[in-house]
Legacy VTK file of the C-alpha trace (Angstrom):
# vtk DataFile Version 3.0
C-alpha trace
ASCII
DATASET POLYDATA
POINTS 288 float
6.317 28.405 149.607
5.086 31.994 149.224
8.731 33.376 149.317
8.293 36.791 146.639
11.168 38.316 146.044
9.694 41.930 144.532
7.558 44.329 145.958
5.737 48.008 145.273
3.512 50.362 146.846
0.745 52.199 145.208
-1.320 54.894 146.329
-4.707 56.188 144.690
-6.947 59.244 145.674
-10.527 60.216 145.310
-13.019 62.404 146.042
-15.517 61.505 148.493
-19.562 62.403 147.998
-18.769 64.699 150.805
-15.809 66.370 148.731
-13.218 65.537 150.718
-10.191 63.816 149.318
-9.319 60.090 150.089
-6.262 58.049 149.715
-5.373 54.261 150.066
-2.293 52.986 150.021
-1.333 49.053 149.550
1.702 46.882 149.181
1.719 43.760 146.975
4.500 41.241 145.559
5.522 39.400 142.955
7.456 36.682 141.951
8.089 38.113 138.066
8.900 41.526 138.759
8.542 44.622 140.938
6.210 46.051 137.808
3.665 43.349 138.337
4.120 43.831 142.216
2.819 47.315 141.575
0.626 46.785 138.932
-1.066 44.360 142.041
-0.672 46.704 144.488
-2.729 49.760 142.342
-5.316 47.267 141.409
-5.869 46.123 145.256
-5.715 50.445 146.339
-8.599 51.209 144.161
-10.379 48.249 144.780
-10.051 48.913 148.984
-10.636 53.034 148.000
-13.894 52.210 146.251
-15.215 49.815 148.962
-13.989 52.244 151.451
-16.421 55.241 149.759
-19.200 53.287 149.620
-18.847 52.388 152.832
-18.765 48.503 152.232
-16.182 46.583 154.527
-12.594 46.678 153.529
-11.590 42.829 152.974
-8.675 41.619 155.608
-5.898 39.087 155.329
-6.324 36.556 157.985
-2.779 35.842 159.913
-0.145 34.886 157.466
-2.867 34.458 154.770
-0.873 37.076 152.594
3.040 36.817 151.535
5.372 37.656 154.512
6.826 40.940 153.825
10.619 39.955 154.693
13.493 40.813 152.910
15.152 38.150 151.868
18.984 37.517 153.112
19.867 34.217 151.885
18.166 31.554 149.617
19.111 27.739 148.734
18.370 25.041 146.473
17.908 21.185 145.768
20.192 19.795 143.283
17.486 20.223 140.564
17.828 24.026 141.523
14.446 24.440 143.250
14.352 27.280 145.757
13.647 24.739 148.744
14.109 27.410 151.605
15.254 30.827 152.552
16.559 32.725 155.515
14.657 36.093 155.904
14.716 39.314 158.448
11.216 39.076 159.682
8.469 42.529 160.670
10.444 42.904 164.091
14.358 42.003 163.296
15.358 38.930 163.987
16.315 36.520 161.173
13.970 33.402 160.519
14.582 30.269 158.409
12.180 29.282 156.255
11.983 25.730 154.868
9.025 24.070 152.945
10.692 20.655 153.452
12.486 20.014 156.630
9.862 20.101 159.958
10.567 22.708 162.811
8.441 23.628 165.494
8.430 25.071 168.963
6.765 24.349 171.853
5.998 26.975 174.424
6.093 26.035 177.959
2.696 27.824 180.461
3.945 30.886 181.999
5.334 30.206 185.493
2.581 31.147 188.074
2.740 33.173 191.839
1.649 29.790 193.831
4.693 28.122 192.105
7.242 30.842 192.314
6.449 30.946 196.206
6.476 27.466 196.766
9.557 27.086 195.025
11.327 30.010 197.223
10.345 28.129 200.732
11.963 24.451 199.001
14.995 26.537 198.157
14.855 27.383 202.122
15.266 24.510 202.875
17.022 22.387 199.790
19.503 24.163 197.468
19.148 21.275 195.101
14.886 22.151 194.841
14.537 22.160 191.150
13.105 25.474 189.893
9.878 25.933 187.807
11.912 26.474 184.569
13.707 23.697 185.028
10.672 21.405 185.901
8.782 22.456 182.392
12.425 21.650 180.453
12.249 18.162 181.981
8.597 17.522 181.546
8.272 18.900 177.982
11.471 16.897 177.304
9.560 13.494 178.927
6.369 14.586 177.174
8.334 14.537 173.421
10.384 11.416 174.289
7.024 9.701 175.118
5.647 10.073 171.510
8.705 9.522 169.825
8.336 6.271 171.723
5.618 5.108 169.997
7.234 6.020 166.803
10.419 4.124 166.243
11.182 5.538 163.310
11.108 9.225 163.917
14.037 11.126 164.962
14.134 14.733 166.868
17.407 16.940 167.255
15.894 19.012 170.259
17.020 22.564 171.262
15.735 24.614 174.800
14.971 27.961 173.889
14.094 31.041 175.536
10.327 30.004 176.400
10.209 26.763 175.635
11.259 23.800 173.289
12.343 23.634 169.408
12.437 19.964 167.426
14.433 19.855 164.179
12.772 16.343 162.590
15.564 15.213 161.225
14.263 11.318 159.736
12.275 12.255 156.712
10.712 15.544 155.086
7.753 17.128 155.020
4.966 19.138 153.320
4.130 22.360 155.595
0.583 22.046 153.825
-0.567 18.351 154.181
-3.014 17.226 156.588
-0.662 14.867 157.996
1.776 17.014 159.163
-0.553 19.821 160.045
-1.779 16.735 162.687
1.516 15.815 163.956
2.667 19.627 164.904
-1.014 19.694 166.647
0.073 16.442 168.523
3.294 17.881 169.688
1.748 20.769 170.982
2.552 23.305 168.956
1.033 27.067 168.603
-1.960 26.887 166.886
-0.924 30.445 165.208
2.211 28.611 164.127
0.429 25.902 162.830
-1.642 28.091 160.823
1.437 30.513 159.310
2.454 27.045 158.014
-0.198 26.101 156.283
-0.568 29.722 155.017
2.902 30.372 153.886
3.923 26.375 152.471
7.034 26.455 155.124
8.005 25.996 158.067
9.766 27.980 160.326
12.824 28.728 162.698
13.761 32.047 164.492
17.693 31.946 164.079
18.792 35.441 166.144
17.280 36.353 169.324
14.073 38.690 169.784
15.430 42.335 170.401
13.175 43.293 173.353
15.336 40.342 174.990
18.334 41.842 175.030
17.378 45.531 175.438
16.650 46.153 171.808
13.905 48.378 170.451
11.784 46.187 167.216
12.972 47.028 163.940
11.486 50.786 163.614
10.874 50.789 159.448
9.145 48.107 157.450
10.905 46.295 154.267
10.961 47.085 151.736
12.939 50.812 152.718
11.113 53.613 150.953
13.686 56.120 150.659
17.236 57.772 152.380
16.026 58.232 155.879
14.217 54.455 156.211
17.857 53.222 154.995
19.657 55.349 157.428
17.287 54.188 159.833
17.735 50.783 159.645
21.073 50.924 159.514
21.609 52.572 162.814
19.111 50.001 163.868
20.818 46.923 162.536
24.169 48.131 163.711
22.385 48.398 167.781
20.649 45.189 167.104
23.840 43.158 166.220
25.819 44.539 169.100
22.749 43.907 171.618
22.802 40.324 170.422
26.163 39.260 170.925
25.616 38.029 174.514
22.750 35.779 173.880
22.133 32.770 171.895
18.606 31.935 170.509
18.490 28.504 171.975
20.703 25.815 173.144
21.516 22.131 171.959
20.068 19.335 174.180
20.268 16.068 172.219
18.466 13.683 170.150
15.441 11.738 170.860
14.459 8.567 168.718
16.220 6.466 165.994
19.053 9.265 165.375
18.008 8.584 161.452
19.167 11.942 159.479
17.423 12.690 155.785
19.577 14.396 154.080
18.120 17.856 153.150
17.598 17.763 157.303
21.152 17.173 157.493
22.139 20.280 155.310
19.953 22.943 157.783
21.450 21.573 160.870
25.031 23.907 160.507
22.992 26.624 159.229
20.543 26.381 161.836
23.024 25.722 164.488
25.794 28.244 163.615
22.689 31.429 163.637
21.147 30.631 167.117
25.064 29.476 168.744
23.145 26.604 170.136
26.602 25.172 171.184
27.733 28.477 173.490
26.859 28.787 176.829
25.327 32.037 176.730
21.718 33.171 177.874
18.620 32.985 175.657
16.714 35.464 174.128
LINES 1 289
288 0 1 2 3 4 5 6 7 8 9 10 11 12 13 14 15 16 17 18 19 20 21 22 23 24 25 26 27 28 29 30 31 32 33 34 35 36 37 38 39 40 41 42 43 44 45 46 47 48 49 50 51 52 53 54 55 56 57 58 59 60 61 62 63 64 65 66 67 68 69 70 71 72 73 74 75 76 77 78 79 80 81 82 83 84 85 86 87 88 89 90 91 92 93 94 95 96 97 98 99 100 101 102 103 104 105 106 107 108 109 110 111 112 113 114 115 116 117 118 119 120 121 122 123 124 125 126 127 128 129 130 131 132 133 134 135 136 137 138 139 140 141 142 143 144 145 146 147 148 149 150 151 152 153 154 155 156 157 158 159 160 161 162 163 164 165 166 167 168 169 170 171 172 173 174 175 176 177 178 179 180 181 182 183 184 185 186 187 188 189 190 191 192 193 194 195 196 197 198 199 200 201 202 203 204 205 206 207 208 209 210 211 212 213 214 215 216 217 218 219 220 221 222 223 224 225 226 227 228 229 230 231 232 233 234 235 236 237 238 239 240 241 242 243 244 245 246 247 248 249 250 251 252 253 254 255 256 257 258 259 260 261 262 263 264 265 266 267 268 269 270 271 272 273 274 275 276 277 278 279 280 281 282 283 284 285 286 287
């Protein structure tokens, strides 16, 4: 799981052939120290600067390739002490649970479209009880998940609505975030092929646990972690102070049950309070 817990800046400058002055500034991490983060972090500035003034293409970190850079809030262990997951504050806000063991994943519903919106307002004409659009994708991604769980008698899903879709906690056994075999299974379940991939990248899986701020009136995060200096502190602060109080009418999804043999592993068993007490899954409040 590429969880680092340092990281530095560094910024190098050069003269150009056309004697202008360049600069190039990258951040790196580390795992040992916030020394070697830098010592990283110079070595990849002057090697971007020098492709940069020769004109050669600057090399790119494909999505989630690199380390996330989150702060981290809260980590926890196996019994042997392993750092099995981590809760983090992610590039917008909201705080995300990372886990390289236990499987989450969401599944988006397709946005609701004009024909169906109208046709749904002319059935409400005439039946109050005309199920709505939203309400229609809850039941069929429900039916769609209960389907393959089916087929699998042994697999067990503690399923949540959220916001835009559906979230699965697989609760029967654990997982590797970077085997083929579970790579397949999120494919089969429908999940976003970006999310798929930040898996894969990053050796976890992962679970938003507070809601998006644009949801609940809430400008992004406006500074990037790690905080530079006085102002990006006071910053966030204000920030973080706006974004709790926006928050506290909305939950970031909602409880709906279990599908399948209702078999809990225990390291699945030990996220489901943490999981559940973040997003309020048990309130009846509005997602976001």
């Amino acid at each position: 799981m590429k969880l680092m817990e340092f990281w530095a800046k560094a910024t190098v400058e050069e003269l150009g052939r056309d004697g202008r002055r360049r600069e190039f500034s990258c951040w790196r991490s580390s795992d040992l120290n916030e020394a070697d983060a830098h010592r990283t972090a110079l070595n990849a500035a002057r090697r971007a600067l020098g492709k940069l003034l020769a004109g050669e293409p600057l090399d790119r970190y494909g999505y989630g390739e690199a380390p996330l850079r989150e702060e981290i809030i809260d980590k926890f262990a196996d019994p042997a002490g392993r750092i099995t997951g981590a809760v983090t504050r992610n590039r917008y806000g909201a705080l995300v649970l990372n886990t390289d063991r236990v499987m989450f994943f969401d599944v988006d519903f397709p946005p609701i479209t004009l024909r169906e919106s109208v046709v749904h307002f002319f059935r409400r004409l005439f039946s109050g009880s005309a199920r709505s659009p939203e309400s229609r994708r809850e039941l069929d991604g429900v039916r769609r998940l209960y389907e393959i769980v089916a087929e699998m008698p042994d697999w067990s899903l503690r399923l949540y609505r959220t916001h835009s879709g559906l979230r699965a906690m697989v609760m029967h056994d654990v997982f590797d975030p970077v085997a083929a075999d579970s790579i397949a299974w999120m494919e089969s379940f429908g999940c976003d092929p970006l999310y798929v991939r930040l898996c894969k990248a990053q050796g976890s899986f992962r679970a938003r646990l507070t809601p998006k701020p644009w949801r609940c009136g809430c400008e992004v995060c406006p500074v990037r972690w790690p905080l530079e200096n006085a102002d990006q502190e006071d910053r966030f602060a204000r920030w973080l102070a706006g974004y709790e109080e926006q928050c506290a009418p909305y939950a970031t999804c909602r409880f709906l049950g279990v599908l399948g043999s209702a078999t809990v592993h225990p390291e699945a068993a030990a996220l489901v309070d943490l999981h559940d007490r973040a997003t309020r899954c048990r309130e009846q409040l509005p997602l976001a």
